[in-house]
C-alpha positions in Angstrom: 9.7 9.2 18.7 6.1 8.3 18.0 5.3 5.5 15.5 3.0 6.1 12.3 0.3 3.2 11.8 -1.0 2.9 8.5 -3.1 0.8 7.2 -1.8 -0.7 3.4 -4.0 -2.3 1.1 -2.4 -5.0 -1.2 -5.0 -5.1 -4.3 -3.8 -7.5 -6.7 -4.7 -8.2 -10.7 -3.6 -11.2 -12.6 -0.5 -11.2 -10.1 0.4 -8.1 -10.4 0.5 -5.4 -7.4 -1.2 -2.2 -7.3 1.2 0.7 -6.0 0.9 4.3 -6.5 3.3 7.2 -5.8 1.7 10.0 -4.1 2.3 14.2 -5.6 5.8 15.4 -4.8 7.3 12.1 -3.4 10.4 9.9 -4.4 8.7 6.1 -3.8 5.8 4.0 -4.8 4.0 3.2 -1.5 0.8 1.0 -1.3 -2.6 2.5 -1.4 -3.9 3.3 2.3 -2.6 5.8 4.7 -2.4 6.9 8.6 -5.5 6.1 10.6 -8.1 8.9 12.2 -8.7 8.8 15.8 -11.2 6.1 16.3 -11.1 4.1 13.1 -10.9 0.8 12.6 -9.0 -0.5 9.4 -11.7 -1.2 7.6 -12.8 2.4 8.1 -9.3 3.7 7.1 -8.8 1.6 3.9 -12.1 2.5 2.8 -11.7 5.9 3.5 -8.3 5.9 1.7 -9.1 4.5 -1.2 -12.2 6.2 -2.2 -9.7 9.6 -2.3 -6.9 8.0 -3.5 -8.4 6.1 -6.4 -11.4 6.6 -6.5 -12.9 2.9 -5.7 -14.9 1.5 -3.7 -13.6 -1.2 -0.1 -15.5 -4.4 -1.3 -13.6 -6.2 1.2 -10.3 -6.7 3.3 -8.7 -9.7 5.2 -5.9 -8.8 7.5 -2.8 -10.0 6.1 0.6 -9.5 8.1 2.0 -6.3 10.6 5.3 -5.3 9.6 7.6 -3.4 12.4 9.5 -0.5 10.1 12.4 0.9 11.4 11.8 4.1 9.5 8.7 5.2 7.2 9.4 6.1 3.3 8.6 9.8 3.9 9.6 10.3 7.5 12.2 9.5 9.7 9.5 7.8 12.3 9.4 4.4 12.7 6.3 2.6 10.7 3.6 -0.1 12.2 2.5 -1.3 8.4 -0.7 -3.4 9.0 -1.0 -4.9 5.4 -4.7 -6.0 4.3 -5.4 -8.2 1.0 -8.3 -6.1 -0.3 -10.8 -6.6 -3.0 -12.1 -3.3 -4.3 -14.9 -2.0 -6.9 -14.9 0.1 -9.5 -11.5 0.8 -11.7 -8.2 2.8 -9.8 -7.8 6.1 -11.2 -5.5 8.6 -9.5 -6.9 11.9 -7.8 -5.0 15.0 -6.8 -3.3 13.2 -4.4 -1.7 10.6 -6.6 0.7 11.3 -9.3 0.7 7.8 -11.1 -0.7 4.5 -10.7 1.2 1.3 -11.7 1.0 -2.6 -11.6 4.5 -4.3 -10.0 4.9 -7.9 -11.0 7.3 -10.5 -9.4 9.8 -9.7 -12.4 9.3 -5.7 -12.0 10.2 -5.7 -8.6 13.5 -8.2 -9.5 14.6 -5.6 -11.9 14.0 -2.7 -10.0 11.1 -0.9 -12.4 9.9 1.4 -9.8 11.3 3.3 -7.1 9.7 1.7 -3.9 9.8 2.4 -0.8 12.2 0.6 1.7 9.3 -1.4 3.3 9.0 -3.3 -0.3 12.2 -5.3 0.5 10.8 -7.0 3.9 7.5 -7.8 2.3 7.8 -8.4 -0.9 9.2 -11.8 -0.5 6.8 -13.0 2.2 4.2 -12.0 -0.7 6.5 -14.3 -3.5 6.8 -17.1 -1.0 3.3 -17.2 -0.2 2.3 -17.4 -3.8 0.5 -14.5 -4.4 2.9 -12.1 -6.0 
């Protein structure tokens, strides 16, 4: 079965994690998506974002490439390349995105949201690190 590569963007606020949950699905996911033949990530993140929220790729620093044994909305396995991104202008969902939310260290103890599996492998390399 062929793998889906997407590229994630992990834009933070006062430690706090943007996610958003796209129309019609059951998890949060991070902002990004599948690539188009021929880009790069830069080109896919900034491409994602500006339809997605809205915003503008300022920058993006590779961050970690997680192996997923099956993507949130598929039954494909996942190649997540997570970038720490730095964006302009303010998020604001488009058709695409149903709602927009901020996940803190404490939200994703509790549970708030409904996130995707991939959350739980890393999230805590994220809390270890320091940045979440």
């Amino acid at each position: 079965m062929n793998e889906i590569r997407k590229a994630g963007a992990l834009i933070f606020s006062e430690q706090k994690l943007l996610i958003v949950k796209p129309q019609g699905k059951p998890f949060f996911i991070n902002p990004g998506g599948k690539y188009e033949i021929g880009e790069m990530a830069e080109d896919c993140l900034r491409r994602e974002l500006q339809e997605e929220l809205q915003v503008e790729l300022k920058s993006c620093k590779h961050y970690k490439t997680y192996a997923i044994a099956q993507a949130a909305h598929s039954k494909q396995p996942l190649s997540l390349e997570l970038y720490l991104v730095e964006i302009e202008g303010e998020p604001r969902a488009s058709a695409e995105i149903e709602k927009i939310a901020w996940l803190s260290r404490t939200d994703f103890a509790n549970k708030k949201f409904n996130l995707a599996p991939s959350f739980d492998i890393y999230i805590p390399d994220l809390i270890q690190a320091g940045i979440l």
